[in-house]
matplotlib code that plots the C-alpha trace (Angstrom):
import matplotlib.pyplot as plt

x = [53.0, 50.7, 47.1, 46.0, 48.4, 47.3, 43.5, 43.6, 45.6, 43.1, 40.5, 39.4, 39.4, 36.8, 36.9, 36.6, 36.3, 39.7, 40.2, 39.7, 36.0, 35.8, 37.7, 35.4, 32.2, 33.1, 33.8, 30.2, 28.5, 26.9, 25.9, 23.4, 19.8, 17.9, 16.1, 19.1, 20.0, 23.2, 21.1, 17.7, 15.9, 12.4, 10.4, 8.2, 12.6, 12.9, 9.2, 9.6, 8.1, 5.8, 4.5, 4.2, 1.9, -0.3, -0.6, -2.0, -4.3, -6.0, -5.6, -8.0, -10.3, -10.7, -12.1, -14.8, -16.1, -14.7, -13.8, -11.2, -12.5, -15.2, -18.0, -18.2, -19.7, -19.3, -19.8, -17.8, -16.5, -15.7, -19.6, -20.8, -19.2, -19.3, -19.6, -16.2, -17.6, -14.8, -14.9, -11.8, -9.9, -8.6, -8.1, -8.9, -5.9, -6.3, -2.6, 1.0, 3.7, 6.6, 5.1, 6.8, 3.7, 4.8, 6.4, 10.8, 12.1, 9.6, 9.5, 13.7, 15.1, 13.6, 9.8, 7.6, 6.3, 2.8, -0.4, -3.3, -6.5, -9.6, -12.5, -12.7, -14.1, -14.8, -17.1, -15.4, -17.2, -13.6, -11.9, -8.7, -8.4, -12.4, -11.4, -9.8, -11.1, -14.8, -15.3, -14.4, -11.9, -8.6, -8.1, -8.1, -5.0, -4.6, -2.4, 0.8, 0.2, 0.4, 3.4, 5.0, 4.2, 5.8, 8.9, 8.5, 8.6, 12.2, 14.0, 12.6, 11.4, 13.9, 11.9, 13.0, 9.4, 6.3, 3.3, 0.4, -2.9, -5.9, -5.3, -7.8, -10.0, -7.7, -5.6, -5.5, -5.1, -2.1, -0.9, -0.8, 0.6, 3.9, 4.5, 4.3, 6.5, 9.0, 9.7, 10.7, 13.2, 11.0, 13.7, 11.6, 10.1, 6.0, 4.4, 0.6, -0.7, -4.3, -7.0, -6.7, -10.3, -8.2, -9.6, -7.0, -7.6, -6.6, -3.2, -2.7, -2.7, -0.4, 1.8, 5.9, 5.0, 4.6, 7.8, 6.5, 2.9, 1.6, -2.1, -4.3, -6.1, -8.6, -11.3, -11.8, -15.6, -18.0, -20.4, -17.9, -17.0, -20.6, -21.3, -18.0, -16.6, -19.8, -18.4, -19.8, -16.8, -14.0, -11.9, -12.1, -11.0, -8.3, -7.2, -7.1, -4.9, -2.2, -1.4, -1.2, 1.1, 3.2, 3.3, 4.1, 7.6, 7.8, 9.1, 9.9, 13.7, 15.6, 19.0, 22.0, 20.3, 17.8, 14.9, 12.2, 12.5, 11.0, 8.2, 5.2, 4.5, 1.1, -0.8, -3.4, -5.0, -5.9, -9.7, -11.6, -12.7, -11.6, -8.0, -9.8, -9.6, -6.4, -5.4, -6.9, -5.7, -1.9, -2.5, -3.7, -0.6, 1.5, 0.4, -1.0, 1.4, 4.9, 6.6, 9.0, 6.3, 7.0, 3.8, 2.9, 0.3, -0.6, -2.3, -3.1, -7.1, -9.0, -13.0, -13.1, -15.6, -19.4, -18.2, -19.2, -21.9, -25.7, -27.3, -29.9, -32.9, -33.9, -31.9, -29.1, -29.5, -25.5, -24.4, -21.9, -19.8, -16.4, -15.8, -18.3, -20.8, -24.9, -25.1, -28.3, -30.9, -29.6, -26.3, -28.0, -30.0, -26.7, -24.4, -23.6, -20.9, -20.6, -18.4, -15.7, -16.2, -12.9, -9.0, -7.9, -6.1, -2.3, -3.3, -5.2, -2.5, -0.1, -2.2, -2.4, 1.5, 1.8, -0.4, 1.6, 5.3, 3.2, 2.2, 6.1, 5.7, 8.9, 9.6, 7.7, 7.4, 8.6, 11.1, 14.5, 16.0, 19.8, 17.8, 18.3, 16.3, 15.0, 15.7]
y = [6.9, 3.9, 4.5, 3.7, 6.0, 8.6, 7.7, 8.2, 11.6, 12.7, 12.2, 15.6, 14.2, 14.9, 16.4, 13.9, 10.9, 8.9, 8.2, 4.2, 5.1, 7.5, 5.0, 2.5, 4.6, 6.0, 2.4, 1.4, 3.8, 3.0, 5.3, 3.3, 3.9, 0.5, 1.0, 0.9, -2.9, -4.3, -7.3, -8.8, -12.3, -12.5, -13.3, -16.3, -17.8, -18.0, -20.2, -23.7, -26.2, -27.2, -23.4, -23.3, -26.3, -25.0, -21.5, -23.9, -25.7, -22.6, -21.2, -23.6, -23.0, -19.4, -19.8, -22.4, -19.9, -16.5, -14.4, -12.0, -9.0, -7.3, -7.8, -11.4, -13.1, -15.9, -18.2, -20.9, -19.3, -23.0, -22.9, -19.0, -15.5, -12.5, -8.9, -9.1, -11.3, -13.6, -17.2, -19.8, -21.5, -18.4, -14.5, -12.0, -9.7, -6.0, -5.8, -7.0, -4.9, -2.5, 0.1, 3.6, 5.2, 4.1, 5.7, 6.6, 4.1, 1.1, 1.8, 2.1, 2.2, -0.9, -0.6, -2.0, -5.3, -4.8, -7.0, -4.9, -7.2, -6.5, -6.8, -5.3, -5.4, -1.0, 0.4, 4.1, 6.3, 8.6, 4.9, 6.2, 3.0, 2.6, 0.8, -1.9, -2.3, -1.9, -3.7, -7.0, -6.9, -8.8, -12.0, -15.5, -16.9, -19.9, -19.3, -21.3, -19.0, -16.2, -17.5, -17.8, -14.2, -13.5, -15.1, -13.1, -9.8, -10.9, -12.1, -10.2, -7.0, -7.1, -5.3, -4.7, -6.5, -7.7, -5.4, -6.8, -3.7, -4.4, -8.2, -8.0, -10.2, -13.0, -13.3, -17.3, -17.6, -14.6, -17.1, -20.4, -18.1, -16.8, -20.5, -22.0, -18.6, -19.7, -23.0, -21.4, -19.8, -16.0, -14.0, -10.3, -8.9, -9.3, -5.9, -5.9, -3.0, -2.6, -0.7, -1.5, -3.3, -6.5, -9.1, -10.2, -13.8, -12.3, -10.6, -13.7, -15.9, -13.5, -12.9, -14.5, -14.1, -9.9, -8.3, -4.6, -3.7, -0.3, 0.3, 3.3, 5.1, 6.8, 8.6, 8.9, 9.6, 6.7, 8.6, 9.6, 5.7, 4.8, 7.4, 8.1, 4.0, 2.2, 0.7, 0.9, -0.1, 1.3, 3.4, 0.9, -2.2, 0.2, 0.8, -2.5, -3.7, -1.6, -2.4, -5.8, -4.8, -3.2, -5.5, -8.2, -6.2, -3.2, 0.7, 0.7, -0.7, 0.0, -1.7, 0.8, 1.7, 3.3, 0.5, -0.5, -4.3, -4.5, -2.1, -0.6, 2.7, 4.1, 6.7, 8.7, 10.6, 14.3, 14.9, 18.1, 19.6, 16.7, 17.7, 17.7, 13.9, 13.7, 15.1, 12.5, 9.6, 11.0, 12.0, 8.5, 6.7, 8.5, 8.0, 4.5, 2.9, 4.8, 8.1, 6.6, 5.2, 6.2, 7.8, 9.4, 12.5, 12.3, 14.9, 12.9, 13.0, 14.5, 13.6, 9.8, 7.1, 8.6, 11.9, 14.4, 12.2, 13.3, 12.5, 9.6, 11.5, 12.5, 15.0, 13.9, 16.6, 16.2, 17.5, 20.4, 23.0, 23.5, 25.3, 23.4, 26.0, 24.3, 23.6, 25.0, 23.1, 23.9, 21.8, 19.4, 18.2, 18.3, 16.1, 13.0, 13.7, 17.7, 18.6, 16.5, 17.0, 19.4, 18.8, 18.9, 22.2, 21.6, 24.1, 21.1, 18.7, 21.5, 21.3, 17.5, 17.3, 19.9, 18.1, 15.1, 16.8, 18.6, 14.9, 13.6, 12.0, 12.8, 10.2, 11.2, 10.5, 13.6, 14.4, 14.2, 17.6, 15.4, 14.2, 10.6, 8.5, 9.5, 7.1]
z = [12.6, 12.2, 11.7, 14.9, 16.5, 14.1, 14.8, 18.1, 17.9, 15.5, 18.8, 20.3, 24.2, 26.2, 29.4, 32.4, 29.8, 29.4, 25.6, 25.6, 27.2, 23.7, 21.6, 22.4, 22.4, 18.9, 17.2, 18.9, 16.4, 13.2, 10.1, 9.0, 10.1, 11.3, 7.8, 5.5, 4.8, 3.2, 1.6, 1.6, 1.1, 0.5, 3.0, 1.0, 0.8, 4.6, 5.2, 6.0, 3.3, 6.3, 6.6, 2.8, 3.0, 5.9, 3.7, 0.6, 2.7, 4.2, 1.2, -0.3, 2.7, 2.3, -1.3, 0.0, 2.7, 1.7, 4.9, 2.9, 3.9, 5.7, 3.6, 5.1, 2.0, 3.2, -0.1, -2.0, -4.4, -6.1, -6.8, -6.8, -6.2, -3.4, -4.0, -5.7, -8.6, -9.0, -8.2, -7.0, -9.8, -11.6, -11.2, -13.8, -14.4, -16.2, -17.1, -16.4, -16.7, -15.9, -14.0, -13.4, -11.8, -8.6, -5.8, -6.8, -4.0, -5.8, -9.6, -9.5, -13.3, -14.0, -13.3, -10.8, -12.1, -11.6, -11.9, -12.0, -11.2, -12.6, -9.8, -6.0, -2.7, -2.4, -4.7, -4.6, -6.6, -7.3, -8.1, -10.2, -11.4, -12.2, -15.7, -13.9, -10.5, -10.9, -14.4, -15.2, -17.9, -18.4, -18.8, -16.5, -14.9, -12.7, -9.9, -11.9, -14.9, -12.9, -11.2, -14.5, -15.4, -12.3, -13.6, -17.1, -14.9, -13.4, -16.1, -18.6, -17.4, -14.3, -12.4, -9.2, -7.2, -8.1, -7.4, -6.8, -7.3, -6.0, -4.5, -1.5, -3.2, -4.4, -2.0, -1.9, -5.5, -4.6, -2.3, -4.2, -7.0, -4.7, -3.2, -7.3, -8.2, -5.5, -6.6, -10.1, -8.6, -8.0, -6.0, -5.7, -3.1, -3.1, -2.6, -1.3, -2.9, -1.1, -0.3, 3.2, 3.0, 4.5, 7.2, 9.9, 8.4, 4.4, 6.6, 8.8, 5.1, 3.5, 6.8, 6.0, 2.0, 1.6, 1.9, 1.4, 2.5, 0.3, 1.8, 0.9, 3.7, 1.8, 4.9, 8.3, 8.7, 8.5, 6.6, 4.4, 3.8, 3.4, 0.7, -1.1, -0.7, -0.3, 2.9, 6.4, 8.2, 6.4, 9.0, 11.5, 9.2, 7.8, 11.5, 12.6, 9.0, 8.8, 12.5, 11.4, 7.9, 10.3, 13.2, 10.0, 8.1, 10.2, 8.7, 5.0, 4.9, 2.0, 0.0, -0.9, -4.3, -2.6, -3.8, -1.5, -0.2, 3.5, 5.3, 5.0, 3.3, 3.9, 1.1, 1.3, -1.2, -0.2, -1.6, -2.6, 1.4, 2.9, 4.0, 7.9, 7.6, 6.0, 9.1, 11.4, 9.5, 9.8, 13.5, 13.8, 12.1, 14.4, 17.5, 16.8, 13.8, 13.9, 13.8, 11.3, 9.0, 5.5, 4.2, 0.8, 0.7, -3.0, -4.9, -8.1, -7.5, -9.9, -11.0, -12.1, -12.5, -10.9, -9.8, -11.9, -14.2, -14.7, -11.9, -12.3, -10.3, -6.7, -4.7, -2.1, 0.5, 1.4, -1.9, -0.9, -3.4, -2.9, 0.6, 2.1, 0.8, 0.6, -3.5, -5.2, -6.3, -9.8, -9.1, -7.2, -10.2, -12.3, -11.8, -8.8, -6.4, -6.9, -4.2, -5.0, -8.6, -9.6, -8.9, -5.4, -4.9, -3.8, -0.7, 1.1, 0.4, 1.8, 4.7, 5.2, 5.0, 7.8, 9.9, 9.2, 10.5, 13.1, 14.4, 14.4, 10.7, 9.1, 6.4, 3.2, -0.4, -2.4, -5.1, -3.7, -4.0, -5.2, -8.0, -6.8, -4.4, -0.8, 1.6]

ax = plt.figure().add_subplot(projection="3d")
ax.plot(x, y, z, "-o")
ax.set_aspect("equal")
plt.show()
C-alpha cells in the first residue's frame, strides 16, 4: 500500500462530506499558531537606507526641541537639559550586561543583553530600579560606542536581543545607535523596555527599528499617578502607547526555541491595595489592545527608593494602612508612603490574574509546568 492510499484509509469519513472535501480540508490546517515563526529578521534589516536617513535626520531634530514624552520640555538639549537631565551628544548608561532577570521567553540560556540607562522621565517613589533610573550614575556613550557595545553583547555575550531599560529619554541617541549597530553587522532583535511614559512622536521615531515592545503599566487612577509617579497624565499616555507598540509588531511572536523576537508583552506590577486598578488596566488591554496580548502580573514589589523613609514634616492626609484602613497620626508622622510600605501579598496578585482570564487574557508569563519555555 503506498502512503497515500494508506493516508486516506486512515481517514474516519464523515457523514454527508465526500473524502476529497476532507482530504483537502485536513491538508488546509496548520499547527502552528500565527505567533510561532520558523525564522525572523530584525526589523532595523528590512528599512530602506532612505528610511534610515529620514530616522537620523529627525532624530537630530528631537534633541534640538525635545518632544519625547509628555512632559513637553521642549528644550535643546545640544545647549541645556529637561526634567530627564541628560543632554544630546551622549547617553549615560548604569550597566551593560547579560541579564537573566528578565521574563523565560527573553533572558533564554544566553541572557538578555541589557543596557540599563541611568536617568528617567517618572519620578516613582517605589522605582525598583531607584539606583539607576533616578540618579545619575554610569558612564557617557556616544551613539557609535554604544553601538559597538551592542556588538560586544552578540558576539561575546550571545545574547539572544538587546534590551534596552529605561530608553524613553534617549530615544534619538537609541536610534542613531541601532542604525550605526546595523551597519556592523547587529543581527538581534531591539527590545523597548519602557515605562510607557512615550509620545507618539518617540513611537513614530522608533516604529521599523523595535522588534519587541516590553512596556510597564504601572496605575490606573490619576491621583494615583500624580502622587505615587509624579505624573499627571500617566494612564492616558500609557493608553494611547501601547496601542501604538501594538499597532507597530503586533502579539508577542516567538522562534521554535521558545525566545521572544516579535510582539509586545505588557507588565504590570501588582502594588500593596492597589490590586482594584490592576484590574482595570487588564480589563482595559483586553477590550482595547488584544485578547492574545501576552502580559506578565509580577509580584516582585516590595518598599524601595521613598517609601518607607522618615518623613520630611507636614502630614499628607491620604496616608492609608494596609486594607485601606485611615493611619494614625502616629504613622503618619513616621514614615513617607505608609500604605505601600510592606511586600505585596501574593493574594492581590492572585486577584489581578483572575481578573485578567476573567477579561479573555489568556497568554501569561509564569513558570512553565514542562520546565521549559511557555510559548
Amino acid at each position: 500500500m503506498t502512503f497515500s492510499a494508506f493516508y486516506r484509509s486512515s481517514l474516519r469519513p464523515l457523514s454527508g462530506v465526500p473524502l476529497r472535501t476532507q482530504l483537502n480540508t485536513r491538508r488546509a490546517l496548520h499547527l502552528a499558531p500565527p505567533w510561532l515563526l520558523d525564522d525572523y529578521i530584525p526589523r532595523y534589516h528590512l528599512i530602506s537606507s532612505l528610511d534610515a536617513a529620514k530616522k537620523r535626520s529627525l532624530a537630530y531634530a528631537h534633541l534640538r526641541e525635545c518632544n519625547l514624552c509628555p512632559r513637553l520640555c521642549g528644550v535643546n538639549r545640544y545647549k541645556t537639559t529637561g526634567v530627564c537631565l541628560i543632554g544630546a551628544e551622549k547617553v549615560k548608561v548604569n550597566t551593560i550586561a547579560p541579564h537573566f532577570g528578565e521574563e523565560p521567553c527573553l533572558q533564554g540560556h544566553n541572557g538578555s543583553g541589557s543596557v540599563f540607562f541611568s536617568g528617567c522621565n517618572l519620578r516613582c517613589v517605589f522605582c525598583q530600579n531607584h539606583d539607576i533610573a533616578h540618579q545619575r550614575n554610569g558612564f557617557d556613550l556616544t551613539p557609535e560606542e554604544l553601538a559597538g557595545w551592542y556588538m560586544k553583547l552578540q558576539e561575546v555575550g550571545r545574547c539572544h536581543n538587546i534590551n534596552l531599560v529605561t530608553p524613553e529619554h534617549v530615544v534619538p541617541q537609541v536610534v542613531l545607535s541601532i542604525l550605526h549597530a546595523r551597519e556592523l553587522g547587529l543581527r538581534l532583535p531591539i527590545v523597548y523596555n519602557t515605562s510607557s511614559f512615550d509620545s507618539l512622536e518617540s513611537l513614530e521615531l522608533l516604529d521599523g527599528l523595535v522588534d519587541i515592545y516590553l512596556p510597564d503599566f504601572k496605575v490606573w487612577s490619576d491621583k494615583t499617578s500624580k502622587r505615587l509617579l509624579k505624573a499627571d497624565n500617566y494612564t492616558a499616555t500609557a493608553m494611547e502607547s501601547i496601542k501604538a507598540m501594538h499597532a507597530q509588531v503586533g502579539d508577542l511572536c516567538f522562534t521554535g526555541d521558545g525566545i521572544a523576537k516579535k510582539g509586545v508583552l505588557v507588565r504590570h506590577l501588582v502594588m500593596p491595595g492597589k490590586e482594584d486598578e490592576g484590574k482595570e488596566i487588564v480589563r482595559w488591554l483586553a477590550e482595547n489592545v488584544s485578547k492574545d496580548i501576552m502580559v506578565h502580573i509580577m509580584e516582585q514589589y516590595f518598599p524601595r527608593a521613598h517609601v518607607g523613609k522618615p518623613r520630611r514634616g507636614g502630614k499628607d492626609p491620604e496616608v492609608v494602612e494596609p486594607g485601606g484602613v485611615p493611619a494614625t497620626e502616629g504613622a503618619k508622622t513616621q514614615v513617607r508612603y505608609a500604605d505601600i510600605n510592606r511586600p505585596v501579598d501574593l493574594k492581590e496578585v492572585a486577584s489581578v490574574t483572575q481578573a485578567a482570564k476573567d477579561a479573555g487574557l489568556w497568554r501569561f508569563v509564569e513558570a512553565a509546568r514542562h520546565g521549559g519555555f511557555n510559548i
